[in-house]
Each structure stands twice: as structure tokens, then as C-alpha cells.
C-alpha positions as CSV (number, residue, x, y, z in Angstrom):
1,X,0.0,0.0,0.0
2,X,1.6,3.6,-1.0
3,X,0.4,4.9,2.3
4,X,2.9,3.3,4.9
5,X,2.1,4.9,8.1
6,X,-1.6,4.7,8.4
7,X,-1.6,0.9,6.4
8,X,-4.9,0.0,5.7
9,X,-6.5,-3.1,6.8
10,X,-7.4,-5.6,4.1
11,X,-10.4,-5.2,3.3
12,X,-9.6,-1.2,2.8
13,X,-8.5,0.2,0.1
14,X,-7.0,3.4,-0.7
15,X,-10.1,5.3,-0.4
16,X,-10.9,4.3,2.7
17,X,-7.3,5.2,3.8
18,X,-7.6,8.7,2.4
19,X,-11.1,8.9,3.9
20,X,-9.3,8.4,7.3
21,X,-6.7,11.1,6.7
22,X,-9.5,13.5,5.5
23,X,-11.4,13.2,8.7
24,X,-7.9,13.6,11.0
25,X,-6.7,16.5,8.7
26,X,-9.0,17.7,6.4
27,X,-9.8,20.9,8.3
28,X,-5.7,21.6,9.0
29,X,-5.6,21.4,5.6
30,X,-8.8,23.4,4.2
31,X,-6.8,26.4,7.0
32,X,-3.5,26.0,5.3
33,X,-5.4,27.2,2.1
34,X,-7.7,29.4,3.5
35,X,-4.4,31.1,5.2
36,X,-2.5,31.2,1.6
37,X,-5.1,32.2,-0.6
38,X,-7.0,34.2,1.8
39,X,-10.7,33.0,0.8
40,X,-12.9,30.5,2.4
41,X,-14.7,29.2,-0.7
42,X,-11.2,28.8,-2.5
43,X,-9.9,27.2,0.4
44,X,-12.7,24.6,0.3
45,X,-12.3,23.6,-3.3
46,X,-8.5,23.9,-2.9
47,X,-8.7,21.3,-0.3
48,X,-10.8,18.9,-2.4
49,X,-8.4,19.5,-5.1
50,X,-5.3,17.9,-2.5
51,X,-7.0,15.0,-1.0
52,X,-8.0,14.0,-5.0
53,X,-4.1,14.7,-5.3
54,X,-3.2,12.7,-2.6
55,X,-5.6,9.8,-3.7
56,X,-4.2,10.0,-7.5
57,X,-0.6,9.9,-6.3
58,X,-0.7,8.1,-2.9
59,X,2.4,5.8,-4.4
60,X,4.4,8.9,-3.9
61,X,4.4,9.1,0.3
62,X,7.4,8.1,1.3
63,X,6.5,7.9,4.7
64,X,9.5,9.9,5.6
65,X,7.1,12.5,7.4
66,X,3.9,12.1,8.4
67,X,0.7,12.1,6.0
68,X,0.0,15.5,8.0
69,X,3.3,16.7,7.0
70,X,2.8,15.5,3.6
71,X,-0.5,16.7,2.6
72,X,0.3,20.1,4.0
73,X,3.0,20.1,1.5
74,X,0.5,18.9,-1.6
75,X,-1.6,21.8,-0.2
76,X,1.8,24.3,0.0
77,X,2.5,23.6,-3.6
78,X,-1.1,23.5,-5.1
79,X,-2.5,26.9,-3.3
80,X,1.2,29.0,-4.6
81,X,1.0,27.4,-8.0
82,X,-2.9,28.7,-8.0
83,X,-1.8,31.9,-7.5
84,X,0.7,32.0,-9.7
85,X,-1.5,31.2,-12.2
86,X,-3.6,34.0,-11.2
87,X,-1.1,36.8,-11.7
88,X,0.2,35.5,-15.2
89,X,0.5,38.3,-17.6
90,X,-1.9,36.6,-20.0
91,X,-4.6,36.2,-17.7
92,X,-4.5,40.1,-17.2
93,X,-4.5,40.5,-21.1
94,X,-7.7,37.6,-21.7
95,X,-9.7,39.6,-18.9
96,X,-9.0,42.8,-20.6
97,X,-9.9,41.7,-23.5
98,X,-13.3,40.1,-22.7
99,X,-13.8,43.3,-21.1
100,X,-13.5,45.1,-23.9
101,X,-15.5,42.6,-26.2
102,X,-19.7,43.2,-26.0
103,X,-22.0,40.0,-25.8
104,X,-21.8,39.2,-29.7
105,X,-18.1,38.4,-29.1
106,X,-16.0,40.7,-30.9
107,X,-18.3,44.0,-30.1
108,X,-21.7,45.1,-32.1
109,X,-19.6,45.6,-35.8
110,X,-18.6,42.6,-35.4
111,X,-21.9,41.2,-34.9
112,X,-23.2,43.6,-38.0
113,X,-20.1,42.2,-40.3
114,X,-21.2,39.1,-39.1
115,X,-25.1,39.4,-40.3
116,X,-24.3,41.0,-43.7
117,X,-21.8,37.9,-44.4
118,X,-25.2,35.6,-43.6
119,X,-27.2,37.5,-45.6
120,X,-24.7,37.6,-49.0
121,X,-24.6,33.8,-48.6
122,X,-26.4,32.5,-51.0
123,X,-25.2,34.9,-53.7
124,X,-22.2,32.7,-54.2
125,X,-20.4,29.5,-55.2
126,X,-19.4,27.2,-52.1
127,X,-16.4,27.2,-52.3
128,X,-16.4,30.7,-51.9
129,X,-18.9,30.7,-49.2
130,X,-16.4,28.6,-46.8
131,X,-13.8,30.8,-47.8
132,X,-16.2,33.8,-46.5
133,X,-17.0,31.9,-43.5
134,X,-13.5,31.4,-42.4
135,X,-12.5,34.7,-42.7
136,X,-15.2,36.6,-41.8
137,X,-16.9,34.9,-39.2
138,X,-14.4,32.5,-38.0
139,X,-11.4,35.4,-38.1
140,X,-9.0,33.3,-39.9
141,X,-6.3,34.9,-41.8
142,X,-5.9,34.6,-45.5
143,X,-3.2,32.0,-45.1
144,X,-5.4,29.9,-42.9
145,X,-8.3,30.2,-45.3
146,X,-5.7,29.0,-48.1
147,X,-5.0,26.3,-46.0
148,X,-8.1,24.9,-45.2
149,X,-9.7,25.1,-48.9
150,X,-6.0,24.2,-50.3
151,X,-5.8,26.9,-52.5
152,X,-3.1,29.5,-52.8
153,X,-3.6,32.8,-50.9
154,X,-3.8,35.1,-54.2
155,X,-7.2,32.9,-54.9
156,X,-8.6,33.5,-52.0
157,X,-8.2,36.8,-51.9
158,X,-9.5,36.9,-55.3
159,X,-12.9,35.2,-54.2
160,X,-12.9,36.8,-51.0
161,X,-12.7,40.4,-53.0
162,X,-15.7,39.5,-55.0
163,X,-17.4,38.5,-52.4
164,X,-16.2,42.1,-50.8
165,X,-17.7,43.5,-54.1
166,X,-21.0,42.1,-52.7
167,X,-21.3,43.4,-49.6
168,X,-19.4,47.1,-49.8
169,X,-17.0,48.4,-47.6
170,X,-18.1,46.5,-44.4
171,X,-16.6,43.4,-46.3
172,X,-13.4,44.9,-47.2
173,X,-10.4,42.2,-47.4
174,X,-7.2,43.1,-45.1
């Protein structure tokens, strides 16, 4: 059994071993999180998230410390790594840019750009309706759109312009 100190009777399993330890230390735990990340309701989930650690990778106590000792440690690493995550640089950009976006996903001209492309449609060829579709509503670039219909960039463009042509100015290609 990977947990050595508290060894499970036969007819337990490692559940029932980490069921044990939750009871004796769950609530030293759930503090140790609550005391790093400084939230109760984070603390809670951050304490489910080290006893399912501690159940995944129970073959890793060594039984050099106690299981105390070593879920505090699971719960060290787990709660500093969480907030590291948090204060990444490109968690600060995605929430500025969601703020910045309005419920259609890439603001109200985006949404209009969006309808027009619908609405032109049917006034073309297929091919050159995916090719509208991947660039106007999906955002690919001209290279990804060449990639996907396996054509060369200058024909797309060339369909994409017509297709432009249709629509006005809204539909410009870039």
C-alpha cells in the first residue's frame, strides 16, 4: 500500500485510507489554504483539489514525514502554483480583452459584419462561401483560409474580393 504509516486493513482500500486522513486532517488542511489564498470558498475547493491529489498519487508518500506533513505540502505547492497562475500576464490580457468585447463576441460591428456575411450567402459558389465563413466569421487569416480550402492565398483573396464586391466596404479584405 503507498500509504505506509496509516496501512490499511485488508479489506480497505486506498479510499478508505484517504477517507481516514481527510477526517484527522482535512480541516488543518482546508486552514493551510484558506491562510494562503485568503478566501474560504477557494480554500474549500483547494482542499478537495489535495485530497484528490493525494488519492491519484498516494504511491508517492514516502512515509519519511507524516501524512500531516505531507499533505500540508501537496496543499503548500497546489494553493502557490494557484496563485501563480492568477497573476500571469496573460490572464490580465484575456480579462481585458473580454472586457473590452460586447455580448456578440467581438463588439456590435462585429456582430453587424457578421449578419451582412449571412445574408450575402447564397449569392455565391461554395467554395467561396467557406472561404467567407473562415475569414469573416471564423477570423482566420488569409493564409489559414488557403489552408483549409487548399488553395493559394492570391485565390482567395481573389474570391474573398468578389465576395467584398457584394457586400461594400463592411466586407473589405485586409
Amino acid at each position: 500500500m503507498a500509504l505506509k504509516v496509516v496501512a490499511p486493513r485488508p479489506s480497505e482500500d486506498r479510499r478508505a485510507v484517504l477517507r481516514d486522513l481527510y477526517v484527522k486532517y482535512g480541516g488543518s488542511v482546508r486552514e493551510r489554504c484558506r491562510y494562503l489564498l485568503k478566501d474560504a470558498s477557494r480554500a474549500e475547493d483547494a482542499m478537495q483539489d489535495v485530497f484528490a491529489r493525494a488519492l491519484v498519487h498516494g504511491e508517492s508518500f514516502r512515509a519519511e514525514a507524516s501524512p500531516l506533513t505531507w499533505l500540508m505540502k501537496i496543499a503548500t505547492h497546489h494553493c502557490l502554483n494557484q496563485l501563480r497562475s492568477e497573476g500571469a500576464a496573460w490572464r490580465r490580457w484575456f480579462a481585458r480583452d473580454e472586457a473590452a468585447r460586447s455580448e456578440g463576441h467581438g463588439g456590435a460591428e462585429a456582430m453587424e459584419t457578421r449578419d451582412l456575411v449571412r445574408k450575402l450567402l447564397a449569392r455565391v459558389d461554395a467554395e467561396t462561401q467557406a472561404a467567407a465563413i473562415h475569414y469573416h466569421v471564423d477570423g482566420m487569416t488569409l493564409e489559414e483560409v488557403a489552408v483549409v480550402l487548399g488553395r493559394s492565398v492570391p485565390t482567395v483573396r481573389k474570391r474573398l474580393e468578389q465576395f467584398a464586391q457584394l457586400g461594400g466596404e463592411e466586407l473589405n479584405v485586409r
